[in-house]
Backbone as XML, in Angstrom:
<?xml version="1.0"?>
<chain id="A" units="angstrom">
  <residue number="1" name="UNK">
    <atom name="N" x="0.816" y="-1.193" z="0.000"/>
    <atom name="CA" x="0.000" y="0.000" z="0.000"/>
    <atom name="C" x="0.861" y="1.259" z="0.000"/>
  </residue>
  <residue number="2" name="UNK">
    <atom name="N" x="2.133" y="0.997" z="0.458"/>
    <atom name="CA" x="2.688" y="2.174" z="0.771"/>
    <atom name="C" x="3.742" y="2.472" z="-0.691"/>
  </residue>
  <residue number="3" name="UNK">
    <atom name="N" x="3.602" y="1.358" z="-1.470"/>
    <atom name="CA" x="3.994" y="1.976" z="-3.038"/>
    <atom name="C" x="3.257" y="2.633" z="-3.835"/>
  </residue>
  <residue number="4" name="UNK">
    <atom name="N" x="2.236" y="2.847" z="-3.284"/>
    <atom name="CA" x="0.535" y="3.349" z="-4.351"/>
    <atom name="C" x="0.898" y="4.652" z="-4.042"/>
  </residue>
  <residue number="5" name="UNK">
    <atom name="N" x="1.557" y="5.216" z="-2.652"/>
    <atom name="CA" x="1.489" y="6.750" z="-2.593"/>
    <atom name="C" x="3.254" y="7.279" z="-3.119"/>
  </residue>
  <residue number="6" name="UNK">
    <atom name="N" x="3.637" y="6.176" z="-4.252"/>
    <atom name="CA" x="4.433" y="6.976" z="-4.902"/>
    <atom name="C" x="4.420" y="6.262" z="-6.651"/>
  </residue>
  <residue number="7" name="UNK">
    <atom name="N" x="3.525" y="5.664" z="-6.832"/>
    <atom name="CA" x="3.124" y="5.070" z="-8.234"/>
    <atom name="C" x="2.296" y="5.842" z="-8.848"/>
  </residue>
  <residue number="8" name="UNK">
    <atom name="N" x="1.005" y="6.436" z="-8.139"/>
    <atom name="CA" x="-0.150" y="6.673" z="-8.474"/>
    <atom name="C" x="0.656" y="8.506" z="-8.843"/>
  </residue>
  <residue number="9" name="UNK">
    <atom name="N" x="1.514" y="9.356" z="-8.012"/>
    <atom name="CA" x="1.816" y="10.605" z="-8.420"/>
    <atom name="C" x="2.456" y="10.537" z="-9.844"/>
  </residue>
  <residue number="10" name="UNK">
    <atom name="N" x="3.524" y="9.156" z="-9.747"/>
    <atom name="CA" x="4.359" y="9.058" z="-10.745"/>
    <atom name="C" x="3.719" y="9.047" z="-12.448"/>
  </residue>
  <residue number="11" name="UNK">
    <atom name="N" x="2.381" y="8.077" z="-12.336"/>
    <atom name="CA" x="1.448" y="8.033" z="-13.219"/>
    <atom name="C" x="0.826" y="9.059" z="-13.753"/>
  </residue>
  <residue number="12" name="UNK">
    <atom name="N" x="0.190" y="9.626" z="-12.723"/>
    <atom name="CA" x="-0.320" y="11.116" z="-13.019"/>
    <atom name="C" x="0.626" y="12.237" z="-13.658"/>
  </residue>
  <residue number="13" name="UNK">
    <atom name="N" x="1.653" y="11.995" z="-12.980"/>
    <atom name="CA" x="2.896" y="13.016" z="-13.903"/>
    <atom name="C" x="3.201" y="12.654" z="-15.304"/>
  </residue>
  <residue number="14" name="UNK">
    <atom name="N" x="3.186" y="10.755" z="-15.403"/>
    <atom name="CA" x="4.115" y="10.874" z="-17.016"/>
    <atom name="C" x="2.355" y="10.590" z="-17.715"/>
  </residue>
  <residue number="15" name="UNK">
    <atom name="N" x="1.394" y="10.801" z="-17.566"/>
    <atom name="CA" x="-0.027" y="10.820" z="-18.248"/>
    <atom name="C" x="-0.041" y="12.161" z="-18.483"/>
  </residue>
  <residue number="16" name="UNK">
    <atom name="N" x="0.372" y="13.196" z="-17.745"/>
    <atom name="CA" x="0.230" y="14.769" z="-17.954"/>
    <atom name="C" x="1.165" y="14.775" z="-18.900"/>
  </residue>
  <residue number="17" name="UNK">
    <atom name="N" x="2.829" y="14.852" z="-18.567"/>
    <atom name="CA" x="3.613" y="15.147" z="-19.733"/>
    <atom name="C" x="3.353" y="14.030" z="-20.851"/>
  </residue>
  <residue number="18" name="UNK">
    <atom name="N" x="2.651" y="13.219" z="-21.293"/>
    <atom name="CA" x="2.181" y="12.307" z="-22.730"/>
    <atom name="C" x="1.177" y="13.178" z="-22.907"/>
  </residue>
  <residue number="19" name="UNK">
    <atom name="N" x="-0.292" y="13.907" z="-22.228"/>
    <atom name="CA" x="-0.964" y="14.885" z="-22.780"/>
    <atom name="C" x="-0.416" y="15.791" z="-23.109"/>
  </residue>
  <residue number="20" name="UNK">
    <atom name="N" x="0.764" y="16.366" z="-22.862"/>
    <atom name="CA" x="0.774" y="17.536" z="-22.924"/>
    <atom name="C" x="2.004" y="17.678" z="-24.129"/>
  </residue>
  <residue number="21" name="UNK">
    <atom name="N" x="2.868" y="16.512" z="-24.360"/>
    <atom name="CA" x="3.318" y="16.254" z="-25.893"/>
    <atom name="C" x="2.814" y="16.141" z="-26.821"/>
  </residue>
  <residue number="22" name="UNK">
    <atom name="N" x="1.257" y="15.417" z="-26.693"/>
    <atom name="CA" x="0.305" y="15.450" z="-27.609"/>
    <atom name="C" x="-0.286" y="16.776" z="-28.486"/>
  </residue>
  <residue number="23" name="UNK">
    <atom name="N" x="-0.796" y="17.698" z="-27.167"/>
    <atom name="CA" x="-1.330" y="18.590" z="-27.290"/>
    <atom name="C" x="-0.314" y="19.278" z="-28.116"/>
  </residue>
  <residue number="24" name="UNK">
    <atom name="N" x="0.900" y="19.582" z="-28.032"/>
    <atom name="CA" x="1.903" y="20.180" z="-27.968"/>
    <atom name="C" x="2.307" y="20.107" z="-29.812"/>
  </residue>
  <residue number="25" name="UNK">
    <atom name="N" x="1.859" y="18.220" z="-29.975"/>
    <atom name="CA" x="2.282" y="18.164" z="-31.717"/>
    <atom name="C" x="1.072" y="18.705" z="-32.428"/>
  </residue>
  <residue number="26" name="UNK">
    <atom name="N" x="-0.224" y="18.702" z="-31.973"/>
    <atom name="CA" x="-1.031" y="19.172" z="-32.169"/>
    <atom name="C" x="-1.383" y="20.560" z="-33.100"/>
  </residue>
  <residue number="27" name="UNK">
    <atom name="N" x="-1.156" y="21.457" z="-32.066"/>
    <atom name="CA" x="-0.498" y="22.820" z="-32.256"/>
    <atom name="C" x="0.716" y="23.088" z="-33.197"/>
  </residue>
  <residue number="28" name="UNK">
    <atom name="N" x="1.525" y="22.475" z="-33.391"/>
    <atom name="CA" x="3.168" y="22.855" z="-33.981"/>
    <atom name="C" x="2.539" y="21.981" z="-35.386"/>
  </residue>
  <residue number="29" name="UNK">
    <atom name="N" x="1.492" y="21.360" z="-35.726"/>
    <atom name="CA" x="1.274" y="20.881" z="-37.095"/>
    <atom name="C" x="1.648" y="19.341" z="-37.661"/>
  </residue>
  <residue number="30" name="UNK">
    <atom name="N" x="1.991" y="18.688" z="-36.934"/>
    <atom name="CA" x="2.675" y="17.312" z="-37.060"/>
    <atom name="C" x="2.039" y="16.554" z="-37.660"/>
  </residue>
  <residue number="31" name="UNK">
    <atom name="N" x="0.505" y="16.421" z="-37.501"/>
    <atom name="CA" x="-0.419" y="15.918" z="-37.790"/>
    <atom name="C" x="-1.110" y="16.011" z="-39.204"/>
  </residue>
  <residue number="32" name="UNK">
    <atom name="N" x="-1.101" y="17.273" z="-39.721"/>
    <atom name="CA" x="-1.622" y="17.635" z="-40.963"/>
    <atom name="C" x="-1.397" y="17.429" z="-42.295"/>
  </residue>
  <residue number="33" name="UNK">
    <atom name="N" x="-0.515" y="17.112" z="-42.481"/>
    <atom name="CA" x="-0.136" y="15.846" z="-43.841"/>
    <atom name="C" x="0.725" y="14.463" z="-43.687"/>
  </residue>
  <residue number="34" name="UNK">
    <atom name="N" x="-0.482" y="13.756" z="-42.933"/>
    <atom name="CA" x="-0.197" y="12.689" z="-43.183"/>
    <atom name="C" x="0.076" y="11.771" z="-44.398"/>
  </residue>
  <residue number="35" name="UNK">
    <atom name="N" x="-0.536" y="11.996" z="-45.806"/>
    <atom name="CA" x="-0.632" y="11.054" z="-46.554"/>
    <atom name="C" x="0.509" y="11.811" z="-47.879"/>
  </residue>
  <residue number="36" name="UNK">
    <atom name="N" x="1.420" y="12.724" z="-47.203"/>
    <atom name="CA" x="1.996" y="13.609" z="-48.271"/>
    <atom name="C" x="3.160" y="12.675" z="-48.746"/>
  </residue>
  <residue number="37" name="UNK">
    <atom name="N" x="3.648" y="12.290" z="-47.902"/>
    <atom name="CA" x="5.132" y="11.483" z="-48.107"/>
    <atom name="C" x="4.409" y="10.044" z="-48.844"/>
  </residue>
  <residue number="38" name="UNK">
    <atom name="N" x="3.312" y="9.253" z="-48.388"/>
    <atom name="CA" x="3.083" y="7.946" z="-49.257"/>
    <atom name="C" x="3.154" y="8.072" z="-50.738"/>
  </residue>
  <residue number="39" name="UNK">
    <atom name="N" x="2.425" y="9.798" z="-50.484"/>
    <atom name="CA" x="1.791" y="9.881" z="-52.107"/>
    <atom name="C" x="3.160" y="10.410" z="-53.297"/>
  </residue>
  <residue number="40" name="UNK">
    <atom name="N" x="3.987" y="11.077" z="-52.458"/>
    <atom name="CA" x="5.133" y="11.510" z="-53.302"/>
    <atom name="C" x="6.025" y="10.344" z="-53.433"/>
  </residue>
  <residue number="41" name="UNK">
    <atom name="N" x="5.611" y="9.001" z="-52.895"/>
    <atom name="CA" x="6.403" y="8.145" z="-53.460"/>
    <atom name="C" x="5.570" y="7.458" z="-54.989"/>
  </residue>
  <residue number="42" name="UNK">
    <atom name="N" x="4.359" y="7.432" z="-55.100"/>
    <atom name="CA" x="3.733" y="7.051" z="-55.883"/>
    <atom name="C" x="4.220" y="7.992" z="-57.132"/>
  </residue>
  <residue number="43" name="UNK">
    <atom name="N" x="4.337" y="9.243" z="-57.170"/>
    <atom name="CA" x="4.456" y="10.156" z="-58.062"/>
    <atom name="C" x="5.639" y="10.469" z="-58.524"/>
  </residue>
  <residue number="44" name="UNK">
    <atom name="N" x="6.473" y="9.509" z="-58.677"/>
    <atom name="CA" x="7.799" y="9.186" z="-58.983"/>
    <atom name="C" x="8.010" y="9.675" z="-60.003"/>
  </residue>
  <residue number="45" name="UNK">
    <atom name="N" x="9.313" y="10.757" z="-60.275"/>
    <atom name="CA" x="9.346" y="10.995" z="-61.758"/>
    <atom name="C" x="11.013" y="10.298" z="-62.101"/>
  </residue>
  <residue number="46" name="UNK">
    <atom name="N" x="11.361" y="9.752" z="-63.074"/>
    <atom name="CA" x="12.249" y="9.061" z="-63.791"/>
    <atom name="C" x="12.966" y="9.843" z="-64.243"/>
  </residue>
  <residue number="47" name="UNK">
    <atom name="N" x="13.976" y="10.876" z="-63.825"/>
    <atom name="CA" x="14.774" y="11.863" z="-64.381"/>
    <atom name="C" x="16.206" y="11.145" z="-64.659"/>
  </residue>
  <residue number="48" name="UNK">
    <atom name="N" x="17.205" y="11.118" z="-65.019"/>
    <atom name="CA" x="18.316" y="10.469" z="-65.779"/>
    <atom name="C" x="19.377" y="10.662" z="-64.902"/>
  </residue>
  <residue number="49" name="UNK">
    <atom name="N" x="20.131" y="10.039" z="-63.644"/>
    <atom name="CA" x="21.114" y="10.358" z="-63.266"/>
    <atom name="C" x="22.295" y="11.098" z="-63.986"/>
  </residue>
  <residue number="50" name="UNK">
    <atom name="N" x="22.610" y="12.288" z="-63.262"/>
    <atom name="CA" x="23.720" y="12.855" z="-63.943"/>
    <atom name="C" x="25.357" y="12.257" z="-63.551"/>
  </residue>
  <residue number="51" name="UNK">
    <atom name="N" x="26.144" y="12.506" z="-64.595"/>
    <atom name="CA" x="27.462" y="11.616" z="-64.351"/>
    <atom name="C" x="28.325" y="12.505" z="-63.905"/>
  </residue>
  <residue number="52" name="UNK">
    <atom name="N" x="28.596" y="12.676" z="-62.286"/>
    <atom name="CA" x="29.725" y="13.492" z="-62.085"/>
    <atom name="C" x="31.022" y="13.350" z="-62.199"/>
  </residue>
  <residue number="53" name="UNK">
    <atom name="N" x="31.850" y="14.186" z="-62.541"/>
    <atom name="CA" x="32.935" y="13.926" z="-63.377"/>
    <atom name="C" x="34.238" y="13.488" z="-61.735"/>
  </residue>
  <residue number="54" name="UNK">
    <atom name="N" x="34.995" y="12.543" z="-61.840"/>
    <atom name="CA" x="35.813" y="12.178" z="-61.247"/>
    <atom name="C" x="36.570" y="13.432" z="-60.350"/>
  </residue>
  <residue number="55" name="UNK">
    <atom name="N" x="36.477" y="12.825" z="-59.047"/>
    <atom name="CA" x="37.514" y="14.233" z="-58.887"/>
    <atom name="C" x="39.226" y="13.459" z="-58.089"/>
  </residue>
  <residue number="56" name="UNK">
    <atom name="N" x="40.003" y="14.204" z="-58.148"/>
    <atom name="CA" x="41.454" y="13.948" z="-58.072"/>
    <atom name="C" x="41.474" y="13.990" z="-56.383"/>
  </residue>
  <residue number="57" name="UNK">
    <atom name="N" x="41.954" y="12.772" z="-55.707"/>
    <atom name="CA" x="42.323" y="12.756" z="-54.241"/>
    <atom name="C" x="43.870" y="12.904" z="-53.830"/>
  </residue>
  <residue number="58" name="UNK">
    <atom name="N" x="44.257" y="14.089" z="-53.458"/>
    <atom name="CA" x="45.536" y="13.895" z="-53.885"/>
    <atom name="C" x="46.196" y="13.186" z="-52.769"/>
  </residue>
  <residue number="59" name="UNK">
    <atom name="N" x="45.597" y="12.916" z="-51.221"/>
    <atom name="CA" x="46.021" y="11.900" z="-50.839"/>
    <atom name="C" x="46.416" y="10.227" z="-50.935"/>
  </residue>
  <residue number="60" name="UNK">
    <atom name="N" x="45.358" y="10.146" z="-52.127"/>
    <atom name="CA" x="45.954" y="8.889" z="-52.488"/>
    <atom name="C" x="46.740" y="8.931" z="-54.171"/>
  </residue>
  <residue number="61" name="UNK">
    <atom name="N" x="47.031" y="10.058" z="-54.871"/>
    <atom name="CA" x="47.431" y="10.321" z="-55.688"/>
    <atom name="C" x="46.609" y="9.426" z="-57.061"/>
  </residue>
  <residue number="62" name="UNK">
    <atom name="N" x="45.564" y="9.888" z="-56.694"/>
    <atom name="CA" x="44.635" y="9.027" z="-57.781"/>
    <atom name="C" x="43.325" y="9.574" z="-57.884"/>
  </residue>
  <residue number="63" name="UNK">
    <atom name="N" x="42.459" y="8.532" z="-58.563"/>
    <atom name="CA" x="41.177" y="9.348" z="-58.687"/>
    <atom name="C" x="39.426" y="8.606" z="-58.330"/>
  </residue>
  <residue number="64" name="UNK">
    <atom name="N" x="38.932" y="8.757" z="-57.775"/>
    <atom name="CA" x="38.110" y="7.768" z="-57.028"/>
    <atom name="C" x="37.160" y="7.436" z="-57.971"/>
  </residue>
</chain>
């Protein structure tokens, strides 16, 4: 019994700070495009990798 009068504050504290992270993403927008990132994978565009040209390491006196 005498762990309940330090479980039950402890509870109440990390239930407040989880409401109050909630509330918190709420407000700051976290929530509001959810389906943006699935859909920009669907909408894939096929552009042509460009070939960057070698560059010189002169620590290893060569070229990667």
């Amino acid at each position: 019994m005498n762990s309940l009068v330090f479980l039950v504050p402890i509870a109440l504290v990390l239930g407040a700070v989880a409401l109050a992270s909630f509330f918190w993403s709420m407000k700051s927008g976290q929530y509001e495009d959810l389906d943006g990132a699935g859909e920009r994978v669907l909408s894939d565009e096929d552009r042509p990798i460009v070939d960057r040209p070698a560059r010189h390491d002169p620590v290893r006196g060569g070229q990667e």
